[in-house]
CHARMM internal coordinates of N, CA and C (Angstrom, degrees):
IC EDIT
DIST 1 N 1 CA 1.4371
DIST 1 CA 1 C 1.5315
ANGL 1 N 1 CA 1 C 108.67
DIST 1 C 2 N 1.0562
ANGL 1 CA 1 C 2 N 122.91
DIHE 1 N 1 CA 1 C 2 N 85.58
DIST 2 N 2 CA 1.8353
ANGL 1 C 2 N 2 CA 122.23
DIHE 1 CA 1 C 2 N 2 CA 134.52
DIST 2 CA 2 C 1.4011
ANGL 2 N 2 CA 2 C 96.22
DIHE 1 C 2 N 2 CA 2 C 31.92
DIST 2 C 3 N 1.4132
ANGL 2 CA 2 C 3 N 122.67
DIHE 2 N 2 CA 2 C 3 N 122.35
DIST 3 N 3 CA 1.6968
ANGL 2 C 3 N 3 CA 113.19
DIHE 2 CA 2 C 3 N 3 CA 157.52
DIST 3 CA 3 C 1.7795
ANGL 3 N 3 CA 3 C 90.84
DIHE 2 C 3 N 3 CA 3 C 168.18
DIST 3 C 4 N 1.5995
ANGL 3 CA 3 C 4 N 96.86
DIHE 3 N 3 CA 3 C 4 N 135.74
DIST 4 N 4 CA 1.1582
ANGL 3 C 4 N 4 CA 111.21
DIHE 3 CA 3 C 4 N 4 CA 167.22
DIST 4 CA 4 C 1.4071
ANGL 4 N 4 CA 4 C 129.55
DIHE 3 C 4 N 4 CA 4 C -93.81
DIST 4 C 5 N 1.3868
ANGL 4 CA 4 C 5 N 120.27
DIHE 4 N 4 CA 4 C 5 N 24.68
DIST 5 N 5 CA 1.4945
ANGL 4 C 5 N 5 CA 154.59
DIHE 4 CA 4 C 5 N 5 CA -168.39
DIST 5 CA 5 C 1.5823
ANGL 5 N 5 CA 5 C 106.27
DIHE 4 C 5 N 5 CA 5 C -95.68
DIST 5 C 6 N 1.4397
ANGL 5 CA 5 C 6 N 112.60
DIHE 5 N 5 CA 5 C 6 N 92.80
DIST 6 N 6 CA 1.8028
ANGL 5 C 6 N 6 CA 130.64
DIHE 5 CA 5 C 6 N 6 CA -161.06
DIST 6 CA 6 C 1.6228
ANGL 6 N 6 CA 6 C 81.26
DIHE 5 C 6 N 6 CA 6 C -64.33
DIST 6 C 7 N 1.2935
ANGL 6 CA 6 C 7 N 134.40
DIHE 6 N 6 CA 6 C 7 N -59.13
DIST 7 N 7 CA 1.4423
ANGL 6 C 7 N 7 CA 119.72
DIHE 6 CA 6 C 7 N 7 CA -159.67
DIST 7 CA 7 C 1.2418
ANGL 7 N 7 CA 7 C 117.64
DIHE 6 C 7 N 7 CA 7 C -65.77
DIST 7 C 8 N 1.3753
ANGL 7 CA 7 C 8 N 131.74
DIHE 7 N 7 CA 7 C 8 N -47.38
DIST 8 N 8 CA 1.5251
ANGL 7 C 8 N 8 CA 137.66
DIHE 7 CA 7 C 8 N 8 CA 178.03
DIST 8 CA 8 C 1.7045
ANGL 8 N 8 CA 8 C 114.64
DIHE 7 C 8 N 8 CA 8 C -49.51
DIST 8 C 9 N 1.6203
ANGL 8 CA 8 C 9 N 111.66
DIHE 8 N 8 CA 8 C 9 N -26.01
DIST 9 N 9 CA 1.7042
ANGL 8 C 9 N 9 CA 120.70
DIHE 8 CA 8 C 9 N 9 CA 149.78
DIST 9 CA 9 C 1.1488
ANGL 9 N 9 CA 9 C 131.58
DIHE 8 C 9 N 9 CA 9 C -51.83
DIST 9 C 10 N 1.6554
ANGL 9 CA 9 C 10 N 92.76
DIHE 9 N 9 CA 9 C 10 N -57.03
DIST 10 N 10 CA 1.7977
ANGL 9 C 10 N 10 CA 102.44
DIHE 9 CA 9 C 10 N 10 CA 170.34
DIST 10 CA 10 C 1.3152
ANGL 10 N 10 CA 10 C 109.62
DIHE 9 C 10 N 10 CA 10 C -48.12
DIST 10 C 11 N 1.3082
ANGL 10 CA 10 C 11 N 119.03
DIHE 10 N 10 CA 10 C 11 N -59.35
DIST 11 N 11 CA 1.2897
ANGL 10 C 11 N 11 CA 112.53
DIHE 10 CA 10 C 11 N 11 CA -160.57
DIST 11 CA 11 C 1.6594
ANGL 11 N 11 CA 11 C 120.54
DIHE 10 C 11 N 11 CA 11 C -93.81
DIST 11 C 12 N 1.2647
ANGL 11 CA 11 C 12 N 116.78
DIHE 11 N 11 CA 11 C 12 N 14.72
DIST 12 N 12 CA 1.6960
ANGL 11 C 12 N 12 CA 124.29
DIHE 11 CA 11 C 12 N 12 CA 172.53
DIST 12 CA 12 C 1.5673
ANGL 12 N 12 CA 12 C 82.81
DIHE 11 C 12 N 12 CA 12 C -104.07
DIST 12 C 13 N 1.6846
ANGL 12 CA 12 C 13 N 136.78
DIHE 12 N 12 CA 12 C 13 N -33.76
DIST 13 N 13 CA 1.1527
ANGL 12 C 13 N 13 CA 105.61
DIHE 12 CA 12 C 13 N 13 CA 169.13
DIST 13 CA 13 C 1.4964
ANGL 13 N 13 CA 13 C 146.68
DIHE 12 C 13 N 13 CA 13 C -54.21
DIST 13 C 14 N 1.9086
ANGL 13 CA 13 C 14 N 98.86
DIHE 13 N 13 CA 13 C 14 N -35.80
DIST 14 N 14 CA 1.1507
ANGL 13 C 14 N 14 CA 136.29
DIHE 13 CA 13 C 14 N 14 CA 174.63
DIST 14 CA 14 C 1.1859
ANGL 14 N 14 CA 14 C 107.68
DIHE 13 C 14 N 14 CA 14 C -43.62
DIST 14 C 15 N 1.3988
ANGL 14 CA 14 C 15 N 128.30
DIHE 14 N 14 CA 14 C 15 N -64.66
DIST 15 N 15 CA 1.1519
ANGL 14 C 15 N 15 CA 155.72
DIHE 14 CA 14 C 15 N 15 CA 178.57
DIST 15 CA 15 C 1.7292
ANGL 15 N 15 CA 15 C 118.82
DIHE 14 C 15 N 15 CA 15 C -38.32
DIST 15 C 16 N 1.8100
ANGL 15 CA 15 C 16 N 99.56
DIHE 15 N 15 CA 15 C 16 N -63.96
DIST 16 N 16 CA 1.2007
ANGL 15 C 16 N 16 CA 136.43
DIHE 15 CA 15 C 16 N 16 CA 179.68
DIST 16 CA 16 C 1.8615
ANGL 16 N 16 CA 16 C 96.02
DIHE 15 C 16 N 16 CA 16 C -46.45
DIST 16 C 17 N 1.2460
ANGL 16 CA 16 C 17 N 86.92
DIHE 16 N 16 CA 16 C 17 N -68.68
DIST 17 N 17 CA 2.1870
ANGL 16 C 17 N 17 CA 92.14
DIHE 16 CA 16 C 17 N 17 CA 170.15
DIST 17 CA 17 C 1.0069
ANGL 17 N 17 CA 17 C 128.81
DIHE 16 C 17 N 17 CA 17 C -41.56
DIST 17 C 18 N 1.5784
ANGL 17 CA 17 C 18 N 113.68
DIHE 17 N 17 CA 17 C 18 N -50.91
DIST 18 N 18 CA 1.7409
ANGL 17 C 18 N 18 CA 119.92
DIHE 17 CA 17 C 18 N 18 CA 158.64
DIST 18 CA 18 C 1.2172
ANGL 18 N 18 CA 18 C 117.26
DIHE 17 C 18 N 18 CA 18 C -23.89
DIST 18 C 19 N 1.4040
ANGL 18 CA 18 C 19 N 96.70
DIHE 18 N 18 CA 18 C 19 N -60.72
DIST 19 N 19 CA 1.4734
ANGL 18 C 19 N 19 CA 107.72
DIHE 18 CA 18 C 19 N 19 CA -165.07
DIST 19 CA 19 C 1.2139
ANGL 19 N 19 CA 19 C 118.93
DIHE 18 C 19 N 19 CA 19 C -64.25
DIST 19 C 20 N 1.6976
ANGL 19 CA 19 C 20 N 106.00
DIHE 19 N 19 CA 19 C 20 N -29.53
DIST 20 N 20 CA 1.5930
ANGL 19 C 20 N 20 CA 109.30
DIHE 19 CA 19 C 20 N 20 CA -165.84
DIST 20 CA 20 C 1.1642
ANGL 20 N 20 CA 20 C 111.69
DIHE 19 C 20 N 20 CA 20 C -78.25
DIST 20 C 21 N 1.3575
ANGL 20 CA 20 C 21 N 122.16
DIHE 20 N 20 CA 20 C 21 N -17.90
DIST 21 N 21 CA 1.5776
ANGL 20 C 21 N 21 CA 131.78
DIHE 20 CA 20 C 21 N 21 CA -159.23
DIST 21 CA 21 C 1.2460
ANGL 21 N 21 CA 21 C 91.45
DIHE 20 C 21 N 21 CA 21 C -128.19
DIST 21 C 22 N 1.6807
ANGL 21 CA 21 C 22 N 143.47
DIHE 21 N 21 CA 21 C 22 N 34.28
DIST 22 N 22 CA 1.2042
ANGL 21 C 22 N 22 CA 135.80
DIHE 21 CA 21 C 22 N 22 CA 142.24
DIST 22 CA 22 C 2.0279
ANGL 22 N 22 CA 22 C 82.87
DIHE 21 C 22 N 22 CA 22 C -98.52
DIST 22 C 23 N 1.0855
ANGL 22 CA 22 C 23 N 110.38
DIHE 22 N 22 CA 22 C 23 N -71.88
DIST 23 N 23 CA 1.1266
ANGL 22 C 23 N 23 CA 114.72
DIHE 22 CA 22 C 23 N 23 CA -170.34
DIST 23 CA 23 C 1.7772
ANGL 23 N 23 CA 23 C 117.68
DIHE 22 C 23 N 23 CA 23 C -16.49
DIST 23 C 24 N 1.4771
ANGL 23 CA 23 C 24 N 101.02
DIHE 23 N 23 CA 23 C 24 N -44.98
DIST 24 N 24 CA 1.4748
ANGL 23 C 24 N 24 CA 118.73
DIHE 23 CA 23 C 24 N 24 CA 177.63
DIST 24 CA 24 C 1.3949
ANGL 24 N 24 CA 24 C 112.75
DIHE 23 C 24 N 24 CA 24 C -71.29
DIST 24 C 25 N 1.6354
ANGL 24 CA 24 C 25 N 120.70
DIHE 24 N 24 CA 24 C 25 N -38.88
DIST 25 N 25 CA 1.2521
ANGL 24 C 25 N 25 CA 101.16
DIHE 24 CA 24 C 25 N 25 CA 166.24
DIST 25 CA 25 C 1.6831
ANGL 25 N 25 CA 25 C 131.98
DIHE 24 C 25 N 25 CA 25 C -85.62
DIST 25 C 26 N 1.2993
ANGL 25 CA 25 C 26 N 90.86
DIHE 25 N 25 CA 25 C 26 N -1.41
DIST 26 N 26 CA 1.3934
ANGL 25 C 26 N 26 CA 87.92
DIHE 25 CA 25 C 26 N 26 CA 167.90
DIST 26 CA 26 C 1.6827
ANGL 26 N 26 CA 26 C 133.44
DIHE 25 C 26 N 26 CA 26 C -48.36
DIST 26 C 27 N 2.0122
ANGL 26 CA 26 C 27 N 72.50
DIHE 26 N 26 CA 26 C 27 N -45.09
DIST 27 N 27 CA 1.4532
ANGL 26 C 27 N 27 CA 86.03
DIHE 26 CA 26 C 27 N 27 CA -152.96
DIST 27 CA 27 C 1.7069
ANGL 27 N 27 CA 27 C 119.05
DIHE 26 C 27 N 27 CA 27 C 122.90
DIST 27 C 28 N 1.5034
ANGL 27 CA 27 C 28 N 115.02
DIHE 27 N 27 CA 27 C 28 N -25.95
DIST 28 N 28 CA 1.4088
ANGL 27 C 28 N 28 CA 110.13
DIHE 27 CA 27 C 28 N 28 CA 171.36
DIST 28 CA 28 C 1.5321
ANGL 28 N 28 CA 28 C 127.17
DIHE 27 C 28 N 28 CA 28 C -55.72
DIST 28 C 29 N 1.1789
ANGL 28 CA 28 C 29 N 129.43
DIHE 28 N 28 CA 28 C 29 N 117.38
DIST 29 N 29 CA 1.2274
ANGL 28 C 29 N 29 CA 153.60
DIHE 28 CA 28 C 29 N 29 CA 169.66
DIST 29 CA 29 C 1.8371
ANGL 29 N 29 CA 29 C 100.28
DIHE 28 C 29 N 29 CA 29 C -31.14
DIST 29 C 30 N 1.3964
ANGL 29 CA 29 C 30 N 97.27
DIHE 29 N 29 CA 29 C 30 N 123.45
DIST 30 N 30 CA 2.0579
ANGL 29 C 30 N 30 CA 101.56
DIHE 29 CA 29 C 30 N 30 CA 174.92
DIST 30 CA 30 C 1.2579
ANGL 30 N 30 CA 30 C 80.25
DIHE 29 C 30 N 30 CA 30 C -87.38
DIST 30 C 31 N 1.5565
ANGL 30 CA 30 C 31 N 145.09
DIHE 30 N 30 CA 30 C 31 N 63.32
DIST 31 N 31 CA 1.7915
ANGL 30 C 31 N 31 CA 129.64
DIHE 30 CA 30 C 31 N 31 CA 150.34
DIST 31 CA 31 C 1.7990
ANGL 31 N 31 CA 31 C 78.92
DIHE 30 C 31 N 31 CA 31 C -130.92
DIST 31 C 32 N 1.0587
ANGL 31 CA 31 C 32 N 138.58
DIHE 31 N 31 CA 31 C 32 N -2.34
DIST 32 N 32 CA 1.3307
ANGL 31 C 32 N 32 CA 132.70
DIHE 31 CA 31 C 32 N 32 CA -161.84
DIST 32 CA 32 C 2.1497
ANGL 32 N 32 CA 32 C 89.40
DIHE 31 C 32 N 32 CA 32 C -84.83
DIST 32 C 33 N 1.5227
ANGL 32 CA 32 C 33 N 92.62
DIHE 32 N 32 CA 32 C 33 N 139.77
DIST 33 N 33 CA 1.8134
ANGL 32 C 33 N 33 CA 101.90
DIHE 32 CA 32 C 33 N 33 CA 174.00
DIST 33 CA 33 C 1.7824
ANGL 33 N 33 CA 33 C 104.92
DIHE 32 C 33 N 33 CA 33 C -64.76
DIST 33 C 34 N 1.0517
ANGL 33 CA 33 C 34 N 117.06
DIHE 33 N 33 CA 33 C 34 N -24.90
DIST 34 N 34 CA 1.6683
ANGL 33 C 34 N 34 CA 109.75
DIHE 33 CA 33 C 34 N 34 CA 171.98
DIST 34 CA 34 C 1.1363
ANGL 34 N 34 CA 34 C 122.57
DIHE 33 C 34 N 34 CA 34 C -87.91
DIST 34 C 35 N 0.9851
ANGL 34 CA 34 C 35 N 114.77
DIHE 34 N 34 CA 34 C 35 N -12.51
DIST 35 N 35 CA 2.4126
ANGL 34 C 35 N 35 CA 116.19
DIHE 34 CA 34 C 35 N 35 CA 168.43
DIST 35 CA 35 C 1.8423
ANGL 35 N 35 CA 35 C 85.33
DIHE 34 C 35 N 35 CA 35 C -100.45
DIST 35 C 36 N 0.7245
ANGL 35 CA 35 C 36 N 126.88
DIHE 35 N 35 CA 35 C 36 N -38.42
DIST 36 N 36 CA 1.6474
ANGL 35 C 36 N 36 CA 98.36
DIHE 35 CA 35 C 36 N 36 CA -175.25
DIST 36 CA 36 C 1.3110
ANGL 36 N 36 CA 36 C 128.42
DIHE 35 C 36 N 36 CA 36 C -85.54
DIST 36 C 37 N 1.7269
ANGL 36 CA 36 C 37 N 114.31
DIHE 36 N 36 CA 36 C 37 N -23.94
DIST 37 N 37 CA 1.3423
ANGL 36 C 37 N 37 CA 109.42
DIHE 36 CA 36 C 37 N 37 CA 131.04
DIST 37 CA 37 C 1.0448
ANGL 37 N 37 CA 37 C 137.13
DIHE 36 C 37 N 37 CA 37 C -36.38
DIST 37 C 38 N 1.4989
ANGL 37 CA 37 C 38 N 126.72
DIHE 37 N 37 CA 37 C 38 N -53.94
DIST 38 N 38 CA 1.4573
ANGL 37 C 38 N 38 CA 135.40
DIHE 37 CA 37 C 38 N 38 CA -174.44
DIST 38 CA 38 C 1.8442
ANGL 38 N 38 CA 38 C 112.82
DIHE 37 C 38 N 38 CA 38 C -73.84
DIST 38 C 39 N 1.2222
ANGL 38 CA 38 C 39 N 110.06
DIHE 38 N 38 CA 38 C 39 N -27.66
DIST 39 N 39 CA 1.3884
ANGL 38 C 39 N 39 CA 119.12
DIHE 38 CA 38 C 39 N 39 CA 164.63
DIST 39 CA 39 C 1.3271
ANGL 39 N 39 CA 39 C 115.21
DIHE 38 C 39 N 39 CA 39 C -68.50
DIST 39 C 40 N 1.4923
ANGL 39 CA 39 C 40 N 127.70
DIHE 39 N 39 CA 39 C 40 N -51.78
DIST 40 N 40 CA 1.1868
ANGL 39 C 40 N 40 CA 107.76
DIHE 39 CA 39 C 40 N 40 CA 156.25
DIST 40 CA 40 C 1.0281
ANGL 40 N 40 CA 40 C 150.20
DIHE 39 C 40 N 40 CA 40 C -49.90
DIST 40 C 41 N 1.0927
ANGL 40 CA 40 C 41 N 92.11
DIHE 40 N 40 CA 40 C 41 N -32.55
DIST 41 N 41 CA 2.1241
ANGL 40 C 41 N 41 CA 113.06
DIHE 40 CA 40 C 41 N 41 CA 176.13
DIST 41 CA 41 C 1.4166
ANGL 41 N 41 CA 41 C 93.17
DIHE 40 C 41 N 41 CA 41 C -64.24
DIST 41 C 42 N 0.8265
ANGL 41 CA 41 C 42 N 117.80
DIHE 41 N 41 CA 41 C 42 N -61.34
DIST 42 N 42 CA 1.8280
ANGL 41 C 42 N 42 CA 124.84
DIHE 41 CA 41 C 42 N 42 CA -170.56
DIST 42 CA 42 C 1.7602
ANGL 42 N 42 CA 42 C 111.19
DIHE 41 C 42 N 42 CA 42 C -40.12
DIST 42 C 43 N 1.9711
ANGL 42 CA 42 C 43 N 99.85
DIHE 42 N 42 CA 42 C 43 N -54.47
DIST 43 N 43 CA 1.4790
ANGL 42 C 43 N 43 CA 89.81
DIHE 42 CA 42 C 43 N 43 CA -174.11
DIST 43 CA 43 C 1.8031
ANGL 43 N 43 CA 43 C 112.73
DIHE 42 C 43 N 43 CA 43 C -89.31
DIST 43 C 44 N 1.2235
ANGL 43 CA 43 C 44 N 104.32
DIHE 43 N 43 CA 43 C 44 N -0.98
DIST 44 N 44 CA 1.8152
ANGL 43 C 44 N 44 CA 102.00
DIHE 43 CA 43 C 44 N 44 CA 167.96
DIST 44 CA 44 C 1.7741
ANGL 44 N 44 CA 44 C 103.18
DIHE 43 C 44 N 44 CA 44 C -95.03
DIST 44 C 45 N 1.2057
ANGL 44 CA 44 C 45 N 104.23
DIHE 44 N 44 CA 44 C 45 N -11.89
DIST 45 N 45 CA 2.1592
ANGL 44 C 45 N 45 CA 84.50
DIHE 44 CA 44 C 45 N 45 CA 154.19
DIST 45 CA 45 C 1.7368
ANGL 45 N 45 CA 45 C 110.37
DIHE 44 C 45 N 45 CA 45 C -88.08
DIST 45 C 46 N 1.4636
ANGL 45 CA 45 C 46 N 119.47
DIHE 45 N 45 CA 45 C 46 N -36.86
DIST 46 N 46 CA 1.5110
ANGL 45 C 46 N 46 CA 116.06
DIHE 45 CA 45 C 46 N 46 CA 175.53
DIST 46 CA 46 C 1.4958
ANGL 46 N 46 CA 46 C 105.57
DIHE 45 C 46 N 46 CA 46 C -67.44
DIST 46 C 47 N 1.4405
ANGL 46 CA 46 C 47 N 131.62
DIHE 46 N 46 CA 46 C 47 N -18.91
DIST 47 N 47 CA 1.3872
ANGL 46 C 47 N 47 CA 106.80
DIHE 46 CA 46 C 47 N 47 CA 173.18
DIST 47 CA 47 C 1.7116
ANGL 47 N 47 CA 47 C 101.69
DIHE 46 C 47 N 47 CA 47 C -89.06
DIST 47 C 48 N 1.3869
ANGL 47 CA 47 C 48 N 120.68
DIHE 47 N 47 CA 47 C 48 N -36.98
DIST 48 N 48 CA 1.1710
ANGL 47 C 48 N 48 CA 100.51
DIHE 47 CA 47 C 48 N 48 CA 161.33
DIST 48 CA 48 C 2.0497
ANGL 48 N 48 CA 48 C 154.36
DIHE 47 C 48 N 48 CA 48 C -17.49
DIST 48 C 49 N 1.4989
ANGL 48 CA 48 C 49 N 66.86
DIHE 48 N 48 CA 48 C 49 N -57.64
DIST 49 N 49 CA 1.3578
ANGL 48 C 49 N 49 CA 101.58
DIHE 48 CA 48 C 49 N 49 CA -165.14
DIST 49 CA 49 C 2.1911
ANGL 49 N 49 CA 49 C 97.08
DIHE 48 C 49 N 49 CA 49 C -76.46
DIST 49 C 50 N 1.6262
ANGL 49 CA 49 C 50 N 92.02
DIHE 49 N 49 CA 49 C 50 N -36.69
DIST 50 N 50 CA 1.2892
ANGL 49 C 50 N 50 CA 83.58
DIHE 49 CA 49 C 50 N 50 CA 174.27
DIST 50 CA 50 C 1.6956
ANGL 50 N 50 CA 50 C 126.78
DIHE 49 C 50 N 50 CA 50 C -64.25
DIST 50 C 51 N 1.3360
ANGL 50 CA 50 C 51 N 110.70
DIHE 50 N 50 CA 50 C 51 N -31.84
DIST 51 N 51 CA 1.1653
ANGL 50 C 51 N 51 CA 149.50
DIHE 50 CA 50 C 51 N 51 CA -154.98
DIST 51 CA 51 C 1.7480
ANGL 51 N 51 CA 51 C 95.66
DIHE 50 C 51 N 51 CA 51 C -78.91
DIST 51 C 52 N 1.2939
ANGL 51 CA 51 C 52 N 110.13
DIHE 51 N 51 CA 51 C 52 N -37.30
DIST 52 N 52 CA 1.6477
ANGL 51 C 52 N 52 CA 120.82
DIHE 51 CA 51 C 52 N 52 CA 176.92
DIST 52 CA 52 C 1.4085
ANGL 52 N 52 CA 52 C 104.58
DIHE 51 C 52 N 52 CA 52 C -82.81
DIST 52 C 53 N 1.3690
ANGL 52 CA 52 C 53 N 124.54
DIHE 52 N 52 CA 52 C 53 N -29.80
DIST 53 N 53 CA 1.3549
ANGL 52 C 53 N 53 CA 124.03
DIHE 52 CA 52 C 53 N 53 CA 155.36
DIST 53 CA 53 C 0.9273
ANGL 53 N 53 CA 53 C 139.12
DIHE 52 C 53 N 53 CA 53 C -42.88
DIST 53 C 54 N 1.1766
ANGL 53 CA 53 C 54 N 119.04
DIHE 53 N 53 CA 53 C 54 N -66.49
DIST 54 N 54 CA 1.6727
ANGL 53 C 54 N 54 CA 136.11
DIHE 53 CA 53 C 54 N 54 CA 172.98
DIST 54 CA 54 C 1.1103
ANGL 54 N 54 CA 54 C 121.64
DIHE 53 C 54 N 54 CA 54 C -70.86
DIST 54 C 55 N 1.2697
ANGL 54 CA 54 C 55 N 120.86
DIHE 54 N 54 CA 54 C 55 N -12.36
DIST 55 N 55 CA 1.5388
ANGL 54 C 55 N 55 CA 127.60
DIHE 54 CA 54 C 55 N 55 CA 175.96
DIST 55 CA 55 C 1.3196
ANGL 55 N 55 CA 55 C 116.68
DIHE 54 C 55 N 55 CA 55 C -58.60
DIST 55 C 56 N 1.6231
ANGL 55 CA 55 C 56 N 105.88
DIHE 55 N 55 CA 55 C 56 N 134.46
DIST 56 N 56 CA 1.7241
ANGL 55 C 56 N 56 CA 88.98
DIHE 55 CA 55 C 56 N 56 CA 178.38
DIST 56 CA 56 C 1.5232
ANGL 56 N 56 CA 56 C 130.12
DIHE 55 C 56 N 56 CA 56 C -57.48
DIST 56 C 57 N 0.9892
ANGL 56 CA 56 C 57 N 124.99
DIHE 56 N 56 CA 56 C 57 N 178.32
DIST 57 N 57 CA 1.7381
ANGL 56 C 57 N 57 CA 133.37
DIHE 56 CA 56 C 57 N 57 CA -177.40
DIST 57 CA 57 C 1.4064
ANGL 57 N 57 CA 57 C 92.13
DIHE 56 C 57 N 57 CA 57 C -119.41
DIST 57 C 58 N 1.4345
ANGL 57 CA 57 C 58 N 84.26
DIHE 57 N 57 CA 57 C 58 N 133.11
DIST 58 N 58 CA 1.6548
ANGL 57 C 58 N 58 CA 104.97
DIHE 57 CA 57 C 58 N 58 CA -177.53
DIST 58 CA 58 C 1.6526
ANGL 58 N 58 CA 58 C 107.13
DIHE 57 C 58 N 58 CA 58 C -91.96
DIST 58 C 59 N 1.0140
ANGL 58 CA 58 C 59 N 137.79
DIHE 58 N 58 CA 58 C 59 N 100.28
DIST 59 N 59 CA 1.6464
ANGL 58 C 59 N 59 CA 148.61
DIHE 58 CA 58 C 59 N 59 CA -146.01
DIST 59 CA 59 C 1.6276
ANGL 59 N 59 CA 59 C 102.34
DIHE 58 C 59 N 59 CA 59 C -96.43
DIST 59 C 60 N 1.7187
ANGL 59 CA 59 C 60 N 103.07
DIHE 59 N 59 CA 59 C 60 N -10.01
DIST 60 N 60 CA 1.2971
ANGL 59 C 60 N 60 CA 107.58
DIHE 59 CA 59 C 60 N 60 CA -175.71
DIST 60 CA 60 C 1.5528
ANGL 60 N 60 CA 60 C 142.28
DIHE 59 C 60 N 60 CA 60 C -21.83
END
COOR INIT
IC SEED 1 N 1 CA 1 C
IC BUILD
């Protein structure tokens, strides 16, 4: 979801990690269509999230 809300990143990242490192202990394969989905998802919220970073500050 669209949102310029720095915390709701943090924490779909948070999440995103869970997942990645249950995934790893499973044992599921990173060639599997559901970790490379989820890896992507992961680094288009970290570019996101970067992207909410660098943005200017409105000093208004």
């Amino acid at each position: 979801m669209p949102s310029l809300d720095r915390e709701s990143h943090v924490e779909a990242i948070e999440g995103m990690r869970d997942q990645v490192r249950l995934y790893l202990k499973q044992g599921i394969s990173d060639e599997t269509p559901a970790y490379r989905q989820l890896t992507r998802a992961l680094a288009g919220a970290q570019q996101a999230l970067t992207l909410i970073d660098d943005r200017p500050k409105n000093h208004g």
